[in-house]
C-alpha positions in Angstrom: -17.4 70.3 -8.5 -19.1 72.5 -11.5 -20.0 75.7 -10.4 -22.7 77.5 -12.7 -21.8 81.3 -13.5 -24.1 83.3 -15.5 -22.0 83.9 -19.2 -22.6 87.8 -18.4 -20.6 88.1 -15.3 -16.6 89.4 -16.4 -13.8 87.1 -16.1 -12.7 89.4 -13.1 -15.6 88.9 -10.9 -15.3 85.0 -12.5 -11.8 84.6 -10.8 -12.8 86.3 -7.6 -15.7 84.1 -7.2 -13.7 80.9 -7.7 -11.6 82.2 -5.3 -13.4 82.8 -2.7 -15.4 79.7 -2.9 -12.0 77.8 -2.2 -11.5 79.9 0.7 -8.3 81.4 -0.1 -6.9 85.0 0.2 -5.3 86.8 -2.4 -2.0 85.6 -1.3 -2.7 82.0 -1.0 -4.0 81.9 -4.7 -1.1 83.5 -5.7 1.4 81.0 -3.6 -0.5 78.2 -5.5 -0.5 79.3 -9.0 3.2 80.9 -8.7 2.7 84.6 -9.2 2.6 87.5 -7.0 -0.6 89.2 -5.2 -1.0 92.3 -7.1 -1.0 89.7 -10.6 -4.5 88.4 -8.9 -5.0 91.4 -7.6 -5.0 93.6 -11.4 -6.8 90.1 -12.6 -9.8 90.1 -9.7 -9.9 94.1 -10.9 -10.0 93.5 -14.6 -7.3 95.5 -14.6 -5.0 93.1 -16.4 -5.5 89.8 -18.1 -3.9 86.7 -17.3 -1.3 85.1 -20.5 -2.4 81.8 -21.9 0.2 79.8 -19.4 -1.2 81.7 -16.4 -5.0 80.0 -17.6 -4.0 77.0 -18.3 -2.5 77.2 -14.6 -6.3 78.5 -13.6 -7.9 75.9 -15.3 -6.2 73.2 -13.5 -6.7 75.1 -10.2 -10.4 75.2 -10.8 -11.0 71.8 -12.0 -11.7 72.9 -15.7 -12.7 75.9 -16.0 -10.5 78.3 -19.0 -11.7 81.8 -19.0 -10.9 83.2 -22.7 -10.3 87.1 -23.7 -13.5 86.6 -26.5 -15.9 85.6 -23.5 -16.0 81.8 -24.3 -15.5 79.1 -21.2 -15.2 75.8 -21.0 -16.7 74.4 -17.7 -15.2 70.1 -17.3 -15.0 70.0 -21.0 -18.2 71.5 -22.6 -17.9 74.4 -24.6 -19.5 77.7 -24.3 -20.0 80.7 -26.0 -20.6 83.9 -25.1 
C-alpha cells in the first residue's frame, strides 16, 4: 500500500500517521521494531530522532517508506525531495 503524505508534514507526525493507520498502539510498534515505548514516544513528539538502523527497521515496517533528517523520503523506491 502507498500512502501519499504532503512533503511539509514533520517526520514526527509522518511516524504517527503510519502508525496509526496500522492500528497499533505505542507499545505494539515498539514490540515490533525492538525498542521501548518512550523511543516512539520522543520520535511521534519530535523530540528525538531515530539512528539510521532504527529507519532502516521503519522502512521495512512501512513497506518502503525511509524518513531522512534533510526532509527527503523515499515512498516504494521513488525518490523525493523536500
Amino acid at each position: 500500500m502507498i500512502v501519499a503524505i504532503p512533503l511539509e508534514m514533520e517526520q514526527a507526525e509522518i511516524l504517527t500517521r503510519l502508525r496509526k493507520e496500522k492500528g497499533l498502539s505505542q507499545t505494539e510498534a515498539a514490540e515490533e521494531l525492538g525498542v521501548t515505548r518512550q523511543a516512539i514516544s520522543k520520535w511521534e513528539s519530535g523530540r528525538a530522532f531515530p539512528s539510521m538502523e532504527k529507519l532502516i527497521a521503519l522502512s521495512l515496517f512501512h513497506k518502503g517508506m525511509v524518513l531522512h533528517r534533510k526532509r527527503t523520503w523515499i515512498y516504494g523506491g521513488q525518490h523525493n525531495n523536500g
